[in-house]
ZAGULO-791922 format. One record per residue (C-alpha): residue in three letters; x, y, z. Coordinates in steps of 0.05 Angstrom, whole numbers, plus 5000, padded with zeros to 4 digits. Layout:
N
<"ala",<X,Y,Z>>;
...
***
This chain:
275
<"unk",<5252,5048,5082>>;
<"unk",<5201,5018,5039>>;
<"unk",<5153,5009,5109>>;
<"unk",<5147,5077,5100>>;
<"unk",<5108,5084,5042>>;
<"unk",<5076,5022,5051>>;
<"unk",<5045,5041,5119>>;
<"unk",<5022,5106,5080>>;
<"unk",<4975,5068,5035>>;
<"unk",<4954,5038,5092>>;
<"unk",<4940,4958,5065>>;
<"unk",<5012,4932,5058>>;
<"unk",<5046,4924,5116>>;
<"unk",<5092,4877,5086>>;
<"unk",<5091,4892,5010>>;
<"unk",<5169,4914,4995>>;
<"unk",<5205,4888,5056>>;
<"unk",<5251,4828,5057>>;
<"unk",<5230,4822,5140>>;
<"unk",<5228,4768,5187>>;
<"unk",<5179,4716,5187>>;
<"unk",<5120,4727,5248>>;
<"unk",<5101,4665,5285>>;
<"unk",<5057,4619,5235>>;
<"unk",<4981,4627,5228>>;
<"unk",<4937,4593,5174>>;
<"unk",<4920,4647,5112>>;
<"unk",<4841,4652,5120>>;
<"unk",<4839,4657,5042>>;
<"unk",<4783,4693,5004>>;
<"unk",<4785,4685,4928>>;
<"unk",<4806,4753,4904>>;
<"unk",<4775,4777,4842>>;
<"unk",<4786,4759,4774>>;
<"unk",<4810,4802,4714>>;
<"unk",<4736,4796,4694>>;
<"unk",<4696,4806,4754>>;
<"unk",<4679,4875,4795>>;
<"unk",<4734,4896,4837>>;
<"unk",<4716,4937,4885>>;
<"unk",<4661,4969,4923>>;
<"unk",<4677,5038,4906>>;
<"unk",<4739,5071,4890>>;
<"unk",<4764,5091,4944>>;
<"unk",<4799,5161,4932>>;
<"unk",<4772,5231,4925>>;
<"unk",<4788,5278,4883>>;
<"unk",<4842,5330,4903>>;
<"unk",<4849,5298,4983>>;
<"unk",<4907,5309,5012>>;
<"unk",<4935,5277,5074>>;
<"unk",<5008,5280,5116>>;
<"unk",<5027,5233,5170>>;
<"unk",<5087,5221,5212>>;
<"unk",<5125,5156,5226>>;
<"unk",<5151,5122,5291>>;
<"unk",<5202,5058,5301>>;
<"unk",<5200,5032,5379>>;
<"unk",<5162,5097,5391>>;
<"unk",<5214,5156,5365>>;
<"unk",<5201,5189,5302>>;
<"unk",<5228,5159,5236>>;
<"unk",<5197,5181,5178>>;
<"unk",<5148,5227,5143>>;
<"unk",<5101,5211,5095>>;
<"unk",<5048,5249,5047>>;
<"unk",<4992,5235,4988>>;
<"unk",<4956,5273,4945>>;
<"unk",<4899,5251,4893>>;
<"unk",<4894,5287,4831>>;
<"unk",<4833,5300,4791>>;
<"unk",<4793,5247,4741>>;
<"unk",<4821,5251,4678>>;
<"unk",<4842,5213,4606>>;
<"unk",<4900,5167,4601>>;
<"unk",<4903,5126,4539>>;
<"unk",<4829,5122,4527>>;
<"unk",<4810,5104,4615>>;
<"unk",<4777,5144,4655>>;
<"unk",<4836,5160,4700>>;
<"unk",<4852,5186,4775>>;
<"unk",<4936,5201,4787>>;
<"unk",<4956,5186,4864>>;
<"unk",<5022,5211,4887>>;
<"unk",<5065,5199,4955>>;
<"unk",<5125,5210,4985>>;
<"unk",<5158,5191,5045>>;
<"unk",<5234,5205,5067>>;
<"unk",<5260,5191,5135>>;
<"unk",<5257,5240,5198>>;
<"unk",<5287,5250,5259>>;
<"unk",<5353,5214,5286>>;
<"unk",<5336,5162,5235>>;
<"unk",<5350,5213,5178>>;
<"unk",<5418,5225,5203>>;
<"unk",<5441,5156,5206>>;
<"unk",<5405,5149,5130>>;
<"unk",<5377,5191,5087>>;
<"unk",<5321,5159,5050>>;
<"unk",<5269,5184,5002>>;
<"unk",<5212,5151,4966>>;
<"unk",<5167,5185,4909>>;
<"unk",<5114,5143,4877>>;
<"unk",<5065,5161,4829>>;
<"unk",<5005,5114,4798>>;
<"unk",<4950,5121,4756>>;
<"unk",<4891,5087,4772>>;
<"unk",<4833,5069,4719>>;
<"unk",<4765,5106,4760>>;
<"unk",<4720,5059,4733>>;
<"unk",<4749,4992,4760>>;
<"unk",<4802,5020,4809>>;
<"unk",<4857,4970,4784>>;
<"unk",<4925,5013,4773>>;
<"unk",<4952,5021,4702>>;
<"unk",<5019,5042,4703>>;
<"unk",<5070,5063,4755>>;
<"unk",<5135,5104,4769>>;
<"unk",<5182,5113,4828>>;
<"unk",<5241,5142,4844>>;
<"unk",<5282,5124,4913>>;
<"unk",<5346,5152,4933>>;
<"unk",<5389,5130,4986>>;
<"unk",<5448,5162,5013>>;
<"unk",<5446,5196,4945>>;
<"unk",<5439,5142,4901>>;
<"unk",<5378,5133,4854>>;
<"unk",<5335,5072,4829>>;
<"unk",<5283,5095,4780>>;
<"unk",<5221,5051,4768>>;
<"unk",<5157,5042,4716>>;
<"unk",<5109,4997,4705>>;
<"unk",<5055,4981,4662>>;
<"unk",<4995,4938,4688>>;
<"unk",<4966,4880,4639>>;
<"unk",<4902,4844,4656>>;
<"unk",<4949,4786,4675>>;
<"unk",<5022,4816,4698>>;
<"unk",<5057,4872,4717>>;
<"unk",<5119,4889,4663>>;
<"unk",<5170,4934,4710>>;
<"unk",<5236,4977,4686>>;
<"unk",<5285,4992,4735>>;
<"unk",<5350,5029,4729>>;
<"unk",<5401,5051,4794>>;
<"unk",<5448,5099,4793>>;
<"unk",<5509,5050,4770>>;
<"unk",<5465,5014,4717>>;
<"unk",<5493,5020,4647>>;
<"unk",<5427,5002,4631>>;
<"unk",<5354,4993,4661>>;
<"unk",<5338,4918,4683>>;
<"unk",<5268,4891,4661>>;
<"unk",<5223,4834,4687>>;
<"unk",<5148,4816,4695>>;
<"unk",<5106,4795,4747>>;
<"unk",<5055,4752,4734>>;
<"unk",<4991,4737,4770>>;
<"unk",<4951,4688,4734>>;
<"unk",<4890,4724,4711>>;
<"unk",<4875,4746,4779>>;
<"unk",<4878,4830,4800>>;
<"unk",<4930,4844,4821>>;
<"unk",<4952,4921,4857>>;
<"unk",<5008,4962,4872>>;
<"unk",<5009,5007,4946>>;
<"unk",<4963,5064,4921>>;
<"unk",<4906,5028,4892>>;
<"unk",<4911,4974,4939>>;
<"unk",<4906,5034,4996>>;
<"unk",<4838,5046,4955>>;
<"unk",<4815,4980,4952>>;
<"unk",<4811,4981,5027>>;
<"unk",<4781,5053,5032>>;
<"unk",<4731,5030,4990>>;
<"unk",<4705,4959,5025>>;
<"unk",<4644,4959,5049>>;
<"unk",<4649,4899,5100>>;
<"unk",<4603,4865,5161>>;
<"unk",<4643,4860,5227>>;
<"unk",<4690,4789,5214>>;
<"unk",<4678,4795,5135>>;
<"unk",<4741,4773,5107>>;
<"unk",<4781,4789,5039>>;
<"unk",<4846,4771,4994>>;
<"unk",<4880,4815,4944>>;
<"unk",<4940,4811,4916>>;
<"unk",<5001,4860,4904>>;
<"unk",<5056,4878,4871>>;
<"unk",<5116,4898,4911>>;
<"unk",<5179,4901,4878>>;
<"unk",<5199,4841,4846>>;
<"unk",<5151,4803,4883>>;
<"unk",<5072,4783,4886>>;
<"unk",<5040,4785,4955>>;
<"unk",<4976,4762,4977>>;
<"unk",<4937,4808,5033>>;
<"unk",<4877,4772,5078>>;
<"unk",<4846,4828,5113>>;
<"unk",<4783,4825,5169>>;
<"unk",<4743,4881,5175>>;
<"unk",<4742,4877,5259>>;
<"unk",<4690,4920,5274>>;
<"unk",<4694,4997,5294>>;
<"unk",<4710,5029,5365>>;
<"unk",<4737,5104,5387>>;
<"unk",<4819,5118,5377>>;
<"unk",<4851,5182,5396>>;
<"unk",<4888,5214,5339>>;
<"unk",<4904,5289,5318>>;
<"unk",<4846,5301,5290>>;
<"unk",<4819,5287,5359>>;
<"unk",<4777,5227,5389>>;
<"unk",<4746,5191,5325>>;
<"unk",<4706,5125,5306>>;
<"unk",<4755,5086,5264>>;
<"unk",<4735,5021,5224>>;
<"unk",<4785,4976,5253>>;
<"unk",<4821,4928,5206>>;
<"unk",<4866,4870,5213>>;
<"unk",<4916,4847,5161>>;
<"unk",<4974,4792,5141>>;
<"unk",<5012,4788,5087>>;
<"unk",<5038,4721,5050>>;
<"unk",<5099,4718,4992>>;
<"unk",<5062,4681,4934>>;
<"unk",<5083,4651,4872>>;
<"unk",<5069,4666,4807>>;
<"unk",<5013,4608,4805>>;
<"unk",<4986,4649,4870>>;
<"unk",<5009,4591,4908>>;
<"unk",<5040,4617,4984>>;
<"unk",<5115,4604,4984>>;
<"unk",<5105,4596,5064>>;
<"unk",<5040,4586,5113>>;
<"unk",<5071,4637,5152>>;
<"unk",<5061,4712,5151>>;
<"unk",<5111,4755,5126>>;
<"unk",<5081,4819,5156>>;
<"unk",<5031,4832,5197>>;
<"unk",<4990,4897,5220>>;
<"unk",<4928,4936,5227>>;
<"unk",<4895,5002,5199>>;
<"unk",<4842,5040,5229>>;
<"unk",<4794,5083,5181>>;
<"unk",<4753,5144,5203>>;
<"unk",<4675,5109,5206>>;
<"unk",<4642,5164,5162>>;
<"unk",<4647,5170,5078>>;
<"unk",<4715,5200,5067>>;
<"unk",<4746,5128,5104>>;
<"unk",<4811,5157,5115>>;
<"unk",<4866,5131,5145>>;
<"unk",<4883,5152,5221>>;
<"unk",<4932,5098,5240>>;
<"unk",<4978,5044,5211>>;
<"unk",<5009,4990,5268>>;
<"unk",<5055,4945,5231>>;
<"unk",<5099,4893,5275>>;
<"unk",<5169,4883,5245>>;
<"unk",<5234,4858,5263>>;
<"unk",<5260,4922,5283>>;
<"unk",<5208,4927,5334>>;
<"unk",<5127,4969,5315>>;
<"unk",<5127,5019,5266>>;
<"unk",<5065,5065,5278>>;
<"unk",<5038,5118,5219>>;
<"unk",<5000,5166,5249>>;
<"unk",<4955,5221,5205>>;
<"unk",<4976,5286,5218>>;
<"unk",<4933,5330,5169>>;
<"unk",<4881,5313,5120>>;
<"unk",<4849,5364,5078>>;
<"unk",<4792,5347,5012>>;
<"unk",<4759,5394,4973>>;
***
């Protein structure tokens, strides 16, 4: 159920899923920025937005999905923003499983790069809680489930590069500021795993949606397993999918199309609201 979320922050299509490899393509890599160097064009989130969508498998309604952003704050001496989701499954697909997933990061304002994380997913009524705190060079992550005597611990490391989780990541791509066929890499933590994203900013055209007919920034997007040297376990991508952006200043999300092996999951927005 992880697609769920992951089509919410609208980047990784491919982030927590174990899913069948698509058909190869070269990675068109773009150095992603170091631990020293600007991030970001802006940061991507305002203040107090709010935003629902709904979910579709093959076309019938699986899931539902919704984020809020907090206010700019303090947390431990950064300039901080808190971004919260949650997404549980819908429909028929909630009565052969009940999922639901509840993530919450906090994201420093002034570089955008996340600084600590925590999640808790239940399925069919058992829980795995998650935290982790962001370094300059790796992730350190806690997990305990619901038969754990105790929580399991390991680290992620990505070399010196930035590295994001599913919220700030979402951000990153809100704020990019791209020509038509500009290209970009970032990479992301997703579970127990480090992912590289190559996105291309396609251009812009008109997509229907419920907030009516709109001018989206179309983006394109493929996701690679990489090791902790950032080297790509496999040429081939692991996910891949596109998001579509409303073409005005608030750059937010209208539509998620992620192919899978379970056949196009679709995250639509449903309701967006900002103060």
């Amino acid at each position: 159920m992880r697609w769920v979320s992951i089509a919410c922050l609208g980047l990784v299509g491919c982030a927590g899923a174990e899913a069948m490899s698509l058909p190869p393509q070269p990675p068109a890599h773009v150095d992603a920025p170091t631990a020293g160097s600007a991030a970001h064009d802006e940061l991507g989130l305002d203040p107090g937005e709010t935003m629902a969508f709904e979910v579709r498998l093959a076309g019938v309604l699986a899931g539902e999905a919704q984020l809020a952003v907090g206010t700019i704050g303090e947390v431990g001496g950064h300039r901080a923003i808190v971004v919260k989701s949650r997404a549980a499954t819908a429909g028929a697909a909630a009565l052969i499983k009940s999922i639901s997933d509840e993530t919450t990061t906090v994201i420093d304002a002034d570089t955008g790069r996340p600084l600590q994380l925590d999640s808790t997913a239940v399925v069919d009524g058992k829980t795995t809680t998650a935290h982790a705190d962001f370094t300059p060079t790796s992730a350190n992550v806690t997990f305990t489930r619901s038969e754990d005597a105790r929580p399991h611990a390991f680290r992620v490391s990505f070399a010196g590069k930035i590295a994001y989780d599913t919220h700030s990541a979402m951000a990153q791509l809100r704020g990019w500021h791209g020509a038509p066929g500009a290209t970009r890499s970032v990479y992301i933590v997703g579970g127990r795993r480090l992912w590289r994203v190559d996105v291309t900013l396609v251009g812009t055209e008109s997509i229907g949606s419920a907030m009516g007919n709109r001018r989206a920034i179309h983006i394109d997007g493929a996701a690679f397993r990489a090791k902790p040297n950032l080297a790509l376990e496999s040429t081939t991508a692991t996910r891949t999918f596109s998001v579509w952006l409303t073409d005005d200043a608030d750059r937010v999300p209208l539509k998620v199309v992620a192919k899978t092996e379970l056949g196009e999951v679709a995250m639509d927005l449903t309701e967006y609201n900002r103060p």
